[in-house]
C-alpha positions as CSV (number, residue, x, y, z in Angstrom):
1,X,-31.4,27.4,-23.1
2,X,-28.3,29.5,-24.1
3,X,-24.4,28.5,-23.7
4,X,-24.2,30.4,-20.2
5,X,-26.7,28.3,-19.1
6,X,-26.1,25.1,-20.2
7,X,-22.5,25.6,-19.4
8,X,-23.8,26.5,-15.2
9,X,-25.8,22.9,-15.5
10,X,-23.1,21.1,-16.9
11,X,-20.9,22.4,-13.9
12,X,-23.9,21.9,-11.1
13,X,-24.3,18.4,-11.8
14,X,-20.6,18.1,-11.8
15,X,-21.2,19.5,-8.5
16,X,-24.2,16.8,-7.8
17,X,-21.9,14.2,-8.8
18,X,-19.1,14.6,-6.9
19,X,-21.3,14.8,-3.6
20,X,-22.5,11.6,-4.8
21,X,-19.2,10.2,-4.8
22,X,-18.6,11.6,-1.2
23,X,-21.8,10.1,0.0
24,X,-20.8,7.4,-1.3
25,X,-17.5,6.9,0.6
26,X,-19.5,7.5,3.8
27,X,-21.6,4.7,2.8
28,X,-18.2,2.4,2.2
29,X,-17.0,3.6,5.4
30,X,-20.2,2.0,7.3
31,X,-20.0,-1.1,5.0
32,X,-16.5,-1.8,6.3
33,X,-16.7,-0.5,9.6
34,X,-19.9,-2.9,10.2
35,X,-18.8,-6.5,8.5
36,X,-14.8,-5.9,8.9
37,X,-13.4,-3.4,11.8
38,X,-15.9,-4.5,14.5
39,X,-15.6,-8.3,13.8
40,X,-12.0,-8.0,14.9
41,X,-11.7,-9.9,18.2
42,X,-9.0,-9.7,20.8
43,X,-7.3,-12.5,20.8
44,X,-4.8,-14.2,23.0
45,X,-1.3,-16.7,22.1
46,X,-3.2,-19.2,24.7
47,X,-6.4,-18.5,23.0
48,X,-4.9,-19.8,19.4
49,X,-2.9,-22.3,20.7
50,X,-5.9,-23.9,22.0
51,X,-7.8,-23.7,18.8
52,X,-4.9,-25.3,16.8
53,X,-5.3,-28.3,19.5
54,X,-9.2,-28.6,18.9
55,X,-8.5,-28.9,15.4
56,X,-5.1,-31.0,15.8
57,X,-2.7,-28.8,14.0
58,X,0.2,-27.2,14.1
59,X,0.3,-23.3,15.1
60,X,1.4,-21.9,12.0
61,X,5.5,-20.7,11.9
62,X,5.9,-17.5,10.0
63,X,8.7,-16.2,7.9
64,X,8.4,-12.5,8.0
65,X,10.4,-10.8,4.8
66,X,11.1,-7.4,4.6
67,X,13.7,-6.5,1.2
68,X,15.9,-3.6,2.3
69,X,18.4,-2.0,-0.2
70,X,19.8,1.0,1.0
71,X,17.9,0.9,4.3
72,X,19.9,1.6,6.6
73,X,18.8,4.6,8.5
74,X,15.1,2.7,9.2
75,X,15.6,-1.0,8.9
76,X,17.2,-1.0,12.6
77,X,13.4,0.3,14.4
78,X,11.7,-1.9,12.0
79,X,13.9,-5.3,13.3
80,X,13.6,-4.1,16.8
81,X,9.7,-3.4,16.4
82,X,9.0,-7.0,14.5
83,X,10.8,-8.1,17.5
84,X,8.1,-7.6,19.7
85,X,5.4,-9.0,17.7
86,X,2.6,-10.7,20.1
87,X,3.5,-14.3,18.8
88,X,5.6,-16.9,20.4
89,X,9.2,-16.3,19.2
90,X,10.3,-19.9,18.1
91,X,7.3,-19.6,16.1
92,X,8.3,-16.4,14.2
93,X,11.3,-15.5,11.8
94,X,12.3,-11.9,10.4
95,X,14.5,-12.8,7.2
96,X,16.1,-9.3,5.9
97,X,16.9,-9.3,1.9
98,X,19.6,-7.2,1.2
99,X,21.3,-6.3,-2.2
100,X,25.0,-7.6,-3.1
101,X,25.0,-4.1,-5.1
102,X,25.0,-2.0,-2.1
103,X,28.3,-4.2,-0.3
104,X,29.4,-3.1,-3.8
105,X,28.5,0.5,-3.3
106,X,31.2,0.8,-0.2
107,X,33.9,-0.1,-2.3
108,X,34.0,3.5,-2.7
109,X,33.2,4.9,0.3
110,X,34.5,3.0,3.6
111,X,32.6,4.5,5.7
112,X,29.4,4.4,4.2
113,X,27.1,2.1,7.1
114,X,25.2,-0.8,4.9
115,X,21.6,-2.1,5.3
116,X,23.7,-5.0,5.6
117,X,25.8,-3.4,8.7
118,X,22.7,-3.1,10.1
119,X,21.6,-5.8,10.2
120,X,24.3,-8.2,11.0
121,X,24.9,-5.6,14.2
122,X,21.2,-6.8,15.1
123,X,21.7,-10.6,14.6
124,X,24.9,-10.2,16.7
125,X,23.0,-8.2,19.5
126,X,19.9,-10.3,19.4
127,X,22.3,-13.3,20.2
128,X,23.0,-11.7,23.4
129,X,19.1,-11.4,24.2
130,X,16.6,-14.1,25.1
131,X,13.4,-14.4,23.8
132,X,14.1,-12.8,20.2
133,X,13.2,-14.4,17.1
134,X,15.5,-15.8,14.3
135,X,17.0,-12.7,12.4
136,X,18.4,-13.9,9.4
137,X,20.3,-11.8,6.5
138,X,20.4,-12.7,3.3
139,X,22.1,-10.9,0.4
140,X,21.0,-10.7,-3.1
141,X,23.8,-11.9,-5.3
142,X,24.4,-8.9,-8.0
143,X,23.7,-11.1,-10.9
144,X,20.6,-13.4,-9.9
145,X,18.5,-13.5,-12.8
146,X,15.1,-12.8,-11.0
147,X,13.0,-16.4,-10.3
148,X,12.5,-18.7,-8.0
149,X,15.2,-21.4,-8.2
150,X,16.8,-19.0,-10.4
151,X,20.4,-19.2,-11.6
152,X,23.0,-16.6,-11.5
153,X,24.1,-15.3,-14.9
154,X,27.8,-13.9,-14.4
155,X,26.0,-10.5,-15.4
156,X,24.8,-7.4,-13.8
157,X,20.7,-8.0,-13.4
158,X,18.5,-5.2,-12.5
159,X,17.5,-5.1,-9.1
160,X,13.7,-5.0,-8.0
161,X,11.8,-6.2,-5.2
162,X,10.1,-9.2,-6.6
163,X,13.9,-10.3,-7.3
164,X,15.0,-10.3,-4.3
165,X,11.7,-11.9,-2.4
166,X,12.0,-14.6,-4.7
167,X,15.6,-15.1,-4.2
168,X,14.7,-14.8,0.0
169,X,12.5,-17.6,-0.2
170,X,15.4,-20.1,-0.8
171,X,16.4,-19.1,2.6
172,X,13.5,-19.2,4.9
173,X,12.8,-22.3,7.6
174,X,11.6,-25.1,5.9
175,X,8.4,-25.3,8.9
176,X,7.1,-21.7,7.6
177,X,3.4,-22.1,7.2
178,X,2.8,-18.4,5.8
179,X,5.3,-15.6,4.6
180,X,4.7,-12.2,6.2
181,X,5.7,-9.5,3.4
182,X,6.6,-5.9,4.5
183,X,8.8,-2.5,3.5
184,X,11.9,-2.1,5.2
185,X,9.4,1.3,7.0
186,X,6.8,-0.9,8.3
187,X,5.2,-1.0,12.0
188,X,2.6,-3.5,11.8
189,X,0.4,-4.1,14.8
190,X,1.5,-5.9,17.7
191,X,-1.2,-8.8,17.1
192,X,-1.1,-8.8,13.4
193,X,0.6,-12.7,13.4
194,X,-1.6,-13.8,16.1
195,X,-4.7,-13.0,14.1
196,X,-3.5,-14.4,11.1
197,X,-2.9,-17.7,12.7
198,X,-6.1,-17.4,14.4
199,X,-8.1,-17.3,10.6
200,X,-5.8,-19.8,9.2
201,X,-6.9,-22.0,11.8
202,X,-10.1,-21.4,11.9
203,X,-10.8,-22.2,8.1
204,X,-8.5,-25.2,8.7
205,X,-6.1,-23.9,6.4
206,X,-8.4,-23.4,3.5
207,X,-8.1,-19.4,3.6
208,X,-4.3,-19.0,2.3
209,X,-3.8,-14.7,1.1
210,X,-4.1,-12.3,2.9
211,X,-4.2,-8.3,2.6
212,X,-3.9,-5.8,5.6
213,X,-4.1,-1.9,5.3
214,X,-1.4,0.3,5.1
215,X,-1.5,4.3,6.6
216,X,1.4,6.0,4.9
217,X,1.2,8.9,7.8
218,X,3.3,8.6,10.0
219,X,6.0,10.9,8.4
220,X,3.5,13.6,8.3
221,X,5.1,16.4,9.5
222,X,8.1,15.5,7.0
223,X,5.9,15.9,4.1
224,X,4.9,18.7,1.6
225,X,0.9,20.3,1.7
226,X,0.2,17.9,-1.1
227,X,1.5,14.9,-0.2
228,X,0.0,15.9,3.7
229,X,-3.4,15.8,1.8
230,X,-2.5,12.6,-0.3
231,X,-1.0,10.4,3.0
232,X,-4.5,11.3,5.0
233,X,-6.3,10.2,2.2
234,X,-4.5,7.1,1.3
235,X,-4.9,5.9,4.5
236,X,-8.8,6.3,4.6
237,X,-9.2,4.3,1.5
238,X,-7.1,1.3,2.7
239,X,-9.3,1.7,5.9
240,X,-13.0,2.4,4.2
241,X,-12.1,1.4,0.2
242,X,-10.2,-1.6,0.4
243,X,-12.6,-3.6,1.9
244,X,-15.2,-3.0,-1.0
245,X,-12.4,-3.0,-3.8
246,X,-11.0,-6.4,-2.7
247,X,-14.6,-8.0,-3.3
248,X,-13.9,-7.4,-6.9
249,X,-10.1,-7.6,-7.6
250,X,-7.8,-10.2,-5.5
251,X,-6.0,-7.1,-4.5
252,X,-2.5,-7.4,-2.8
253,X,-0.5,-4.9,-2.0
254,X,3.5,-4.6,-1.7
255,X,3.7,-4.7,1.9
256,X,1.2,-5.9,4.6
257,X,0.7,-9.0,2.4
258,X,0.5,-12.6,3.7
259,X,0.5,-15.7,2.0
260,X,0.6,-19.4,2.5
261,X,4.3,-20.7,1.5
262,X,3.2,-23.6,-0.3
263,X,0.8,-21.8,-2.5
264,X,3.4,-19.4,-2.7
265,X,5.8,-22.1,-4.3
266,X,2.6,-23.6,-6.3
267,X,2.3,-20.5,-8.6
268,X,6.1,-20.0,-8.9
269,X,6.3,-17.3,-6.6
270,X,6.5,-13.0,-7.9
271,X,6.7,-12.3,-11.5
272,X,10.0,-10.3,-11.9
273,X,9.6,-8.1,-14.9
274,X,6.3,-6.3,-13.5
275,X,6.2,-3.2,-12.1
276,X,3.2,-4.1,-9.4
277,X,4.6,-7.3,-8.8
278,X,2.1,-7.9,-5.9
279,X,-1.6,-7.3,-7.9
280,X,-0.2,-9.8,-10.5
281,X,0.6,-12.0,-7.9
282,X,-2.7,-11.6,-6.4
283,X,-4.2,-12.1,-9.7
284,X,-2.4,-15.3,-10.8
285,X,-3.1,-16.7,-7.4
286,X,-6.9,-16.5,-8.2
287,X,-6.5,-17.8,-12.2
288,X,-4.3,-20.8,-11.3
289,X,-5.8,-21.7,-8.2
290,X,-8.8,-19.9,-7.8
291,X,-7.9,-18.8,-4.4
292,X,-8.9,-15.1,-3.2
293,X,-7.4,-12.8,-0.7
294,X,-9.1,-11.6,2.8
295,X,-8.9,-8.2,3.9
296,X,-7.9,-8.3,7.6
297,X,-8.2,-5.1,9.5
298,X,-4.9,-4.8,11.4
299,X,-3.1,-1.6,10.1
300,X,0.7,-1.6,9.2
301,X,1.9,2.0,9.1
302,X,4.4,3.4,6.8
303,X,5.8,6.3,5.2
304,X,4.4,8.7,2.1
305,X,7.3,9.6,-0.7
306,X,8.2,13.5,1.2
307,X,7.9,15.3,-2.5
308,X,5.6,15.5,-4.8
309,X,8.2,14.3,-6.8
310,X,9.1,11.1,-5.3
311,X,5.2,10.7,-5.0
312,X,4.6,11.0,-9.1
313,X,7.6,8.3,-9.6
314,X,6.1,5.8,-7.2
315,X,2.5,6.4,-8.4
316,X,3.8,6.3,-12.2
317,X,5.0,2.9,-11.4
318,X,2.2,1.6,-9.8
319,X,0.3,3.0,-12.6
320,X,2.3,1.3,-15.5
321,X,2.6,-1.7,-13.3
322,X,-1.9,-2.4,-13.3
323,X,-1.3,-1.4,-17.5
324,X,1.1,-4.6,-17.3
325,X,-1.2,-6.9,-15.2
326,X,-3.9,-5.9,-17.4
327,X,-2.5,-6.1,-20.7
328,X,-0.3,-9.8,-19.2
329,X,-3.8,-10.9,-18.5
330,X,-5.3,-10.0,-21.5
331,X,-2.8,-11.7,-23.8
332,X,-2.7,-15.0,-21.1
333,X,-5.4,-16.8,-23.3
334,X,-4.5,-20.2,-21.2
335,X,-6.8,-19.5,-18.2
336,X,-10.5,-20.1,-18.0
337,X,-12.6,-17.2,-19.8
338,X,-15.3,-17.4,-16.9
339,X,-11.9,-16.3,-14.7
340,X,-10.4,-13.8,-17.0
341,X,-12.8,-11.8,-18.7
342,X,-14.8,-10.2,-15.4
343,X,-11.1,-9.5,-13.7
344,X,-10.5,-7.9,-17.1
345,X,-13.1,-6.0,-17.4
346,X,-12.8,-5.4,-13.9
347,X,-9.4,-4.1,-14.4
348,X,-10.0,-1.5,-16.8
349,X,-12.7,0.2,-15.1
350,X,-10.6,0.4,-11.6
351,X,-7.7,1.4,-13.8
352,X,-8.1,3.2,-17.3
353,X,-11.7,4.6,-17.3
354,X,-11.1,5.7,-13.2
355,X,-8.4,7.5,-14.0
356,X,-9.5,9.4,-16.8
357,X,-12.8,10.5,-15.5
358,X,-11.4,11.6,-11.6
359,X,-8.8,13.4,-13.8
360,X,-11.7,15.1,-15.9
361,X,-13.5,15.8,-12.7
362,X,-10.6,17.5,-11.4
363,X,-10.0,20.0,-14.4
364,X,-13.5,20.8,-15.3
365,X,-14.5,22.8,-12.0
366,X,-11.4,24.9,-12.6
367,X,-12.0,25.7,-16.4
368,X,-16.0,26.1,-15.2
369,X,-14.7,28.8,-12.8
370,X,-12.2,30.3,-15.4
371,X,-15.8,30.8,-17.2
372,X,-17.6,32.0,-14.5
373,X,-15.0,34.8,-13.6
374,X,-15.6,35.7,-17.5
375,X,-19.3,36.0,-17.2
376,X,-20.1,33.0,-19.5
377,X,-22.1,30.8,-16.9
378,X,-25.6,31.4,-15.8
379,X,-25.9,30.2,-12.5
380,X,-29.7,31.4,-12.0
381,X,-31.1,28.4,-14.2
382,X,-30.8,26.9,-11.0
383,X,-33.1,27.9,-7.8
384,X,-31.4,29.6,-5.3
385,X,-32.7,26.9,-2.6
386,X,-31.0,23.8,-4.4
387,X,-27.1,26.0,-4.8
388,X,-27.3,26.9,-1.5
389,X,-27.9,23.7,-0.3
390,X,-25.1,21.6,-2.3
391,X,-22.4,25.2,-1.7
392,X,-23.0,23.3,1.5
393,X,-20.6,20.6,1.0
394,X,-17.5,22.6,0.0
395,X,-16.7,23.6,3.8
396,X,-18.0,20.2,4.1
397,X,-14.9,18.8,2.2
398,X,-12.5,20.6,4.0
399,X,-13.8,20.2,7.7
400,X,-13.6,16.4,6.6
401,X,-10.0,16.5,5.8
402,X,-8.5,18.4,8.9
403,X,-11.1,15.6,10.8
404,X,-8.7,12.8,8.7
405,X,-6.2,14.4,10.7
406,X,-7.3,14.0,14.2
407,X,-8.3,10.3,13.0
408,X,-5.2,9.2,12.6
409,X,-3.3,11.4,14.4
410,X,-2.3,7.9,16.6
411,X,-0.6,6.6,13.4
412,X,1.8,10.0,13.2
413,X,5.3,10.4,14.5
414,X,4.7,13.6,16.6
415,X,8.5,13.5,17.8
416,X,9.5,15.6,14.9
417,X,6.5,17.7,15.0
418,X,7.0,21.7,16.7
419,X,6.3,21.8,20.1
420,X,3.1,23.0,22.1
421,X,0.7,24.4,19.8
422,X,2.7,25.3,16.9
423,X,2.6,21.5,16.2
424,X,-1.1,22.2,14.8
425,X,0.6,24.8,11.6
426,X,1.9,22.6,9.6
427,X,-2.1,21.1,9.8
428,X,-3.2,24.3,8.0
429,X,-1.4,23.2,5.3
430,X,-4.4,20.9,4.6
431,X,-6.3,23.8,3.1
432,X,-4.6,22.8,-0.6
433,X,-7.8,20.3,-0.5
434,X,-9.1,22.1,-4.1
435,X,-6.1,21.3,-5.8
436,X,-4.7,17.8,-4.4
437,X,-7.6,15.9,-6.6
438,X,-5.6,16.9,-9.8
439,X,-2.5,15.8,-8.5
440,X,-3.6,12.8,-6.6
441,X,-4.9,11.4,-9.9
442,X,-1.7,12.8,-12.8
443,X,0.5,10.0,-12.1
444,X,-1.7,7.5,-13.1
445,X,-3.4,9.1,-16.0
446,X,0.4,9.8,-16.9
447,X,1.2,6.0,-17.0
448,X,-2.0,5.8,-19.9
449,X,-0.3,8.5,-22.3
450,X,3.3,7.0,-21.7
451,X,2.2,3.9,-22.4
452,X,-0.1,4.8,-25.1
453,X,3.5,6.5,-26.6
454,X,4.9,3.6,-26.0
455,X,7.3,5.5,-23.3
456,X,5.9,3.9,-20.4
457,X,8.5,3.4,-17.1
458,X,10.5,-0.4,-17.7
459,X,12.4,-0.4,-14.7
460,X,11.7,-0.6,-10.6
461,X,12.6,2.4,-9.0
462,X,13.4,2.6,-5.4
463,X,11.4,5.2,-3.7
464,X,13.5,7.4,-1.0
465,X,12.5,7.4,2.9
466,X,12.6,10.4,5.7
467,X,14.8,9.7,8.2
468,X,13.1,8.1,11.1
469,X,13.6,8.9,14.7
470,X,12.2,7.5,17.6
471,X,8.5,7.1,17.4
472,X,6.1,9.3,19.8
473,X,2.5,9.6,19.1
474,X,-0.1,11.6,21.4
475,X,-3.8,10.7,21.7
């Protein structure tokens, strides 16, 4: 066998493998559709109320938290659609955690509107409605150091999200049963709390975490063609992957995250000075008390970052946050080594060794076609039967992608979309498929050489919305 045609296997089982790894979502895709989507029930307020009297308790009170600095062109829709949650409304409260730093911010521009203008507008108004849950604000003081029951230090502290939830949970009702977590963007669905309470009851309290999925698309039509590509994705693996990843890591996410209060308290609530506060959280929850989160299939839609570069800074942090969960829990020699070591090991191959082979995978096929165009790849080692067949799934990957599109076309805010049929352009957009697996991936295998420079990102960075506008979506 000579170099050209070694170097044509080389890139046809590349080829193999990476219609492996398609097949293999499919097969994900059944797996969650089968023992997760379908066993969703429709449920009723009566329907839980009477299950909580069965089993003589309480129907659990939530304390939904959203933090919100320099929110104010969405958090007003987001209020007003956790509003109408399905859920009895002296059952519910939506706590909004503003930052002292932004009041600050207006000391130089007067007429700069506030998340915190915002909001207070919306207590007032909801004062004058009936039937609206508590709407609480509460504002981060500028020099909170960070924990729960946590002092303030007369200095400037950096702000980060797991700050200010921590510093938000002083303030919550004292009958909250489980704290609802979301972004200042988030729609959840209109049951979401009803079915929560409905499998807290239903275990009898025993099943205490909880993560939902999240489909960043409904600023579609505000986004660039890669980050188009990344948002359709991202929602199909929180739809088909998550399920499957969550039986190996107690996985929780930022947003869409539920979570008994009192085990909330138990483990001392976020860690402040990690970057993915929520899959340490996750983690600790499982090391300290062994307990383990349940996917539950009731979607929260939200925004994608609208530039590539806003996309790489959030990913980047997400990133360097897993290094920091794995490299916390590898130095944590205090928990049980039957705990620790599979979640480490497990760790590293869903971070590290991922990233760097689906960032080899995305390089290779271009440098194998740089060779090809050269004349230094063989491609008749192969018979012709077997390429033709696997050529096959290349307009297979494509046709997949624009069908991601009509699947969650419900989730998309059409109202800024161009009218008629024009609306379906920006779709063609789509066709930047070949390249989007380099990029998808760069972030993360960015966090690895930063941190392996010892350069890695040390601070939270806030990642910037699209403005939103009245939601519309068309089925």
């Amino acid at each position: 066998m000579d170099m050209p045609e070694f170097l044509y296997l080389v890139s046809f089982l590349l080829t193999v493998f990476v219609a492996f790894l398609f097949l293999r979502y499919l097969y994900w895709g059944f797996i969650s559709r089968r023992y997760y989507w379908k066993k969703l029930d429709l449920l009723s307020a009566q329907q839980v109320m009477e299950e909580a009297h069965k089993k003589a308790m309480p129907i659990p009170h939530f304390s939904v938290m959203i933090p919100a600095r320099d929110e104010a062109e969405v958090i007003a829709n987001t209020i007003e659609h956790l509003a109408a949650l399905n859920y009895p409304h002296n059952q519910y409260e939506i706590v909004v955690i503003t930052d002292g730093k932004e009041l600050d911010s207006k000391k130089n521009n007067m007429n700069k509107i506030t998340t915190q203008d915002v909001v207070e507008e919306k207590i007032r108004e909801f004062a004058t409605r009936s039937n609206m849950p508590t709407l609480k604000n509460v504002v981060v003081p500028y020099d909170f150091e960070g924990r729960i029951g946590g002092v303030c230090l007369g200095r400037e502290v950096t702000s980060t999200k797991a700050r200010a939830l921590n510093y938000g949970l002083k303030f919550i009702c004292a009958e909250t049963t489980i704290c609802s977590f979301f972004d200042a963007e988030s729609r959840p669905e209109k049951n979401i709390l009803l079915h929560l309470a409905n499998r807290y009851i239903a275990t009898s309290g025993k099943q205490k975490l909880w993560q939902g999925p999240v489909f960043q698309v409904r600023n579609f039509y505000q986004l660039g063609p890669l980050n188009k590509v990344i948002a359709l994705y991202q929602a199909l693996a929180h739809e088909w992957y998550l399920p499957i990843l969550m039986r190996y890591i107690p996985f929780l996410g930022g947003t869409n995250l539920h979570i008994e209060h009192e085990l909330l308290l138990k483990i001392g609530g976020y860690d402040h000075t990690i970057l993915s506060e929520d899959l340490e959280l996750g983690v600790r929850a499982y090391l300290e008390t062994e307990e383990w989160p349940e996917y539950i299939p009731l979607v929260s839609t939200e925004q994608t970052p609208a530039t590539y570069k806003a996309y790489y800074r959030q990913r980047l942090r997400w990133g360097s946050g897993h290094l920091q969960v794995f490299d916390k829990l590898n130095s944590a020699k205090g928990y049980p080594n039957h705990l620790r070591l599979p979640l480490l090991r497990t760790l590293f191959w869903k971070g590290h060794a991922q990233w760097y082979l689906y960032q080899a995978l995305a390089l290779i096929p271009l440098s194998f076609f740089i060779l090809a165009t050269q004349g230094k790849v063989e491609p008749n080692m192969i018979p012709g039967a077997i390429r033709s067949t696997f050529s096959l799934f290349a307009p297979l990957y494509f046709s997949f992608t624009f069908y991601l599109f009509y699947r969650y076309r419900k989730y998309i805010n059409f109202s800024v979309a161009p009218n008629g049929l024009l609306r379906f352009l920006p779709v063609l957009q789509l066709a930047v498929l070949p390249i989007v697996g380099f990029f998808i991936i760069l972030p993360f295998t960015s966090a690895l050489v930063l941190r392996a420079l010892h350069r890695q990102p040390k601070v939270w960075v806030k990642t910037p919305r699209t403005q939103e506008v009245r939601t519309k979506t068309i089925s």
